[in-house]
One Martini backbone bead per residue (centre of mass of N, CA, C, O) as a GRO file, in nm:
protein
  174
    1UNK     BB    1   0.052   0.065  -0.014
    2UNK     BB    2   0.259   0.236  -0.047
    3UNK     BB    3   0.382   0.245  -0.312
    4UNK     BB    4   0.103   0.362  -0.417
    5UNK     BB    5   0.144   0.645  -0.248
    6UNK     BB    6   0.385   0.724  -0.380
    7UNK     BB    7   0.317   0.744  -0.678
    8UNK     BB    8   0.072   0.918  -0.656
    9UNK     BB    9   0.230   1.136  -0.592
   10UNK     BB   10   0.471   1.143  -0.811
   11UNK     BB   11   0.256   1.202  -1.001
   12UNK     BB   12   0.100   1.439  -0.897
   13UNK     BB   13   0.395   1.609  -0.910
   14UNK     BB   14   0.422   1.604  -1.233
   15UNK     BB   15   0.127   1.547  -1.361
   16UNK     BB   16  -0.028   1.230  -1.433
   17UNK     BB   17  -0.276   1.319  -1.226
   18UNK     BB   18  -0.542   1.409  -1.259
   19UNK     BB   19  -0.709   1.664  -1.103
   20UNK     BB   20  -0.889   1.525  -0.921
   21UNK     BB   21  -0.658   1.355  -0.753
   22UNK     BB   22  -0.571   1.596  -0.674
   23UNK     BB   23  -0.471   1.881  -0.486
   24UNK     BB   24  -0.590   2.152  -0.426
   25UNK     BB   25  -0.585   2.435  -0.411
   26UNK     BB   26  -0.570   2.712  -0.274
   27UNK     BB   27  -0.745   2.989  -0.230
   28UNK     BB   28  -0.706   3.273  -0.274
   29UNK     BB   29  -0.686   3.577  -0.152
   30UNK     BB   30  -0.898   3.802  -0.193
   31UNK     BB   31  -0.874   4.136  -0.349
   32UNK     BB   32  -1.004   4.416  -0.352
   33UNK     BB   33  -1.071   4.711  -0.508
   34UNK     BB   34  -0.963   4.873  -0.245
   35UNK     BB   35  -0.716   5.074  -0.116
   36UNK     BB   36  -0.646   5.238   0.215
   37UNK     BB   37  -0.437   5.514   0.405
   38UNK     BB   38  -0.340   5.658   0.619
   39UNK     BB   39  -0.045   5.871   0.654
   40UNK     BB   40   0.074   5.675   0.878
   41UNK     BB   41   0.054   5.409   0.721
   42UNK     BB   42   0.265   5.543   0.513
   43UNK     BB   43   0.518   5.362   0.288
   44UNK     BB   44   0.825   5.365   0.138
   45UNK     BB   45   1.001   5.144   0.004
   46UNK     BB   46   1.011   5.242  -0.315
   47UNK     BB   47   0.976   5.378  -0.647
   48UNK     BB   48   0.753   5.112  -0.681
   49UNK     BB   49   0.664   5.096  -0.338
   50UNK     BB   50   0.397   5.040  -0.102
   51UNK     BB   51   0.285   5.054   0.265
   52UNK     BB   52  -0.029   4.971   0.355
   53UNK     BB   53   0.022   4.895   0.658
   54UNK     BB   54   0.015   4.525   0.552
   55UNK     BB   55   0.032   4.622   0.263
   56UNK     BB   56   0.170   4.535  -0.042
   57UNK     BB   57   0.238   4.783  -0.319
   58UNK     BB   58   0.236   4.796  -0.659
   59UNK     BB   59   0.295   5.024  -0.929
   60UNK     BB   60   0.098   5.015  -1.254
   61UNK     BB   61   0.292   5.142  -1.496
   62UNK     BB   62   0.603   5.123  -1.361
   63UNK     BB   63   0.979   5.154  -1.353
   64UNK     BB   64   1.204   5.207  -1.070
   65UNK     BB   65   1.474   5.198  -0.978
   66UNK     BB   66   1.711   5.079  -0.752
   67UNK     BB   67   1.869   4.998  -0.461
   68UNK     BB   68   2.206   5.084  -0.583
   69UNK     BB   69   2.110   5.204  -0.871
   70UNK     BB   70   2.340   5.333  -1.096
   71UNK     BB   71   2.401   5.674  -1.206
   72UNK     BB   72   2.403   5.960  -1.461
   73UNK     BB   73   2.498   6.229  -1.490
   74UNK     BB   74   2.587   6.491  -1.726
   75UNK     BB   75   2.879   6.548  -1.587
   76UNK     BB   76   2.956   6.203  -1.461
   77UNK     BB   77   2.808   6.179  -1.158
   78UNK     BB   78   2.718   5.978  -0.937
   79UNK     BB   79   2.429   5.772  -0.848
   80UNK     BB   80   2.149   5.666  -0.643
   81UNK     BB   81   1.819   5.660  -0.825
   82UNK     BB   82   1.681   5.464  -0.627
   83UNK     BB   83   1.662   5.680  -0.401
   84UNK     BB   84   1.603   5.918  -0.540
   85UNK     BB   85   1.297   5.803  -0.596
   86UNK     BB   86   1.208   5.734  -0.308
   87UNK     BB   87   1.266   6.044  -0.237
   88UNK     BB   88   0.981   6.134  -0.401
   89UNK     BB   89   0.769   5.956  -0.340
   90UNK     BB   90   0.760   6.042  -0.057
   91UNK     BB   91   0.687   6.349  -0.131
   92UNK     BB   92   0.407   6.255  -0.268
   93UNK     BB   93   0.296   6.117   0.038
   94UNK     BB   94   0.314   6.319   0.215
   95UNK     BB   95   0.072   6.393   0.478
   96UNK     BB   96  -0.097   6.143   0.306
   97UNK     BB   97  -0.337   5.988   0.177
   98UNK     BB   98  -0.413   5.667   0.038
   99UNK     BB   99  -0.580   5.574  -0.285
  100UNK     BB  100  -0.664   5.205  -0.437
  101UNK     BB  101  -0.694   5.038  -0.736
  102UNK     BB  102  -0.671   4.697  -0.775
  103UNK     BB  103  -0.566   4.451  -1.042
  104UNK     BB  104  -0.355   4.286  -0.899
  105UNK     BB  105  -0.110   4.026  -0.873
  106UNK     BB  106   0.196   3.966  -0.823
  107UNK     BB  107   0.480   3.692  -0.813
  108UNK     BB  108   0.503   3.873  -0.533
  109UNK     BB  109   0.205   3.916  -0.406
  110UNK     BB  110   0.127   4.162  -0.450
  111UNK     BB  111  -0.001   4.460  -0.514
  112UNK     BB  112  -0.168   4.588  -0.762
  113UNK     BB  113  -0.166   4.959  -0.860
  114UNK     BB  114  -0.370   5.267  -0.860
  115UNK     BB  115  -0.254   5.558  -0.701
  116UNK     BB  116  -0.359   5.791  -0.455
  117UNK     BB  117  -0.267   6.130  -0.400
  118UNK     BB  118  -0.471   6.362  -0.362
  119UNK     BB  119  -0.569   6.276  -0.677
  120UNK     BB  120  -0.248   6.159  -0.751
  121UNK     BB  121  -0.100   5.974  -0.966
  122UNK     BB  122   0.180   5.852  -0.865
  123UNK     BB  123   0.272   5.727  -1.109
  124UNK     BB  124   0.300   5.905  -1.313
  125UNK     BB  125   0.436   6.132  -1.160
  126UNK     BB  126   0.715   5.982  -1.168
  127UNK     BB  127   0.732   5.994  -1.456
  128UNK     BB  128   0.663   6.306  -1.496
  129UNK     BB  129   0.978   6.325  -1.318
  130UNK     BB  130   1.195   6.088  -1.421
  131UNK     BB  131   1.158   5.834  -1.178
  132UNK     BB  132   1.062   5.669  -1.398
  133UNK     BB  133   0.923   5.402  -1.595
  134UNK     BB  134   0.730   5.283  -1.831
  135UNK     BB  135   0.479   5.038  -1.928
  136UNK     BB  136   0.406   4.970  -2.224
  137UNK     BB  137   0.330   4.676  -2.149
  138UNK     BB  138   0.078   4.495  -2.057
  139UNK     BB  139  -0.175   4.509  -1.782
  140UNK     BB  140  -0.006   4.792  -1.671
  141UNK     BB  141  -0.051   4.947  -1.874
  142UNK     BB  142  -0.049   5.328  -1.924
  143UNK     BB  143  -0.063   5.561  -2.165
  144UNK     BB  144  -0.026   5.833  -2.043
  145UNK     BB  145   0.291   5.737  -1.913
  146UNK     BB  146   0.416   5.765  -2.204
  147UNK     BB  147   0.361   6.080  -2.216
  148UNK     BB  148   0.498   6.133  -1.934
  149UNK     BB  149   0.794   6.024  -2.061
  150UNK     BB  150   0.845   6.218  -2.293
  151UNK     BB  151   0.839   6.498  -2.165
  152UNK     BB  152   1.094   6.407  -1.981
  153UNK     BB  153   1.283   6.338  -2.163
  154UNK     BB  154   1.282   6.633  -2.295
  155UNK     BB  155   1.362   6.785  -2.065
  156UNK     BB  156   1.564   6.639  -1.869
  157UNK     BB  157   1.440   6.468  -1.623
  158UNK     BB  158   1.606   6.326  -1.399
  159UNK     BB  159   1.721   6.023  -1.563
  160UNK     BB  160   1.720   6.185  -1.840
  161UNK     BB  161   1.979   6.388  -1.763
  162UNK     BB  162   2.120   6.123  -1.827
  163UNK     BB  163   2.250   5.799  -1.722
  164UNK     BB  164   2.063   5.470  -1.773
  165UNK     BB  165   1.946   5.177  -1.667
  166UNK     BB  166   1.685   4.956  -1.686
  167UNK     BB  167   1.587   4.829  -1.426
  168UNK     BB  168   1.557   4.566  -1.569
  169UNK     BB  169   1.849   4.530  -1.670
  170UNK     BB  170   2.006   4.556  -1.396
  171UNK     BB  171   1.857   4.322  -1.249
  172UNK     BB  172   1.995   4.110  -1.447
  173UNK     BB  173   2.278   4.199  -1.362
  174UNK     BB  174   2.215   4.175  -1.030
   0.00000   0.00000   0.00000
């Protein structure tokens, strides 16, 4: 018997055993359609992740540098890029409460969200002063975010004032 046992693990382990046999997955927790929350509880992770009190939020639309990806200034001297978007992102967000429409999760549990702070989409801001880029494709992507990174572009603001590796680049080389 155990060897039965056994067997039907491995298999429903591979996958060889019909989905009625295997065990279901728990269901996932329900997402609600909007998080919000006051001012004392909102922190900024960085530039494209905030913290609504024990819920982790990540921003719609837009990819931010990482905490430690150097930047460099049009004089060619180096910056910490990934700091310098979360405290803009910060700065967007002081002593104001966040309320968000939530789109879904990322495949690390985040939620995913369009968050505004007093009326301002947060990940736009971002983008349209130069501290974020936008996300073209996939379900994330918001098109106004293109225009307001094309805006930031042509002004030479944030990143754009220099040069830098776009967060998904770095990343995957660090």
């Amino acid at each position: 018997m155990g060897v039965l046992t056994a067997v039907a693990a491995a298999g429903a382990w591979l996958g060889l055993v019909p989905q009625s046999r295997r065990q279901a997955d728990p269901a996932p927790e329900a997402l609600p359609k909007a998080i919000s929350a006051a001012a004392s509880e909102v922190r900024v992770v960085d530039g494209d992740t905030l913290r609504l009190g024990a819920i982790t939020v990540r921003l719609a639309g837009l990819d931010a540098p990482e905490s430690g990806q150097e930047c460099h200034r049009s004089d060619g001297s180096r910056y910490d890029c990934g700091e310098t978007a979360a405290r803009h992102l910060a700065s967007l967000v002081r002593q104001r409460s966040v309320a968000c429409d939530t789109l879904g999760r990322d495949r690390y549990g985040r939620v995913i969200a369009v968050c505004r702070a007093d009326g301002v989409d947060l990940a736009e801001a971002m983008v349209a002063s130069g501290w974020a880029i936008a996300i073209l494709e996939g379900s994330r992507s918001q098109p106004r975010y293109a225009v307001a990174e094309a805006e930031a572009r042509s002004a030479r603001q944030g990143l754009w004032e220099g040069r830098f590796e776009t967060p998904q680049t770095w990343r995957r080389r660090n």
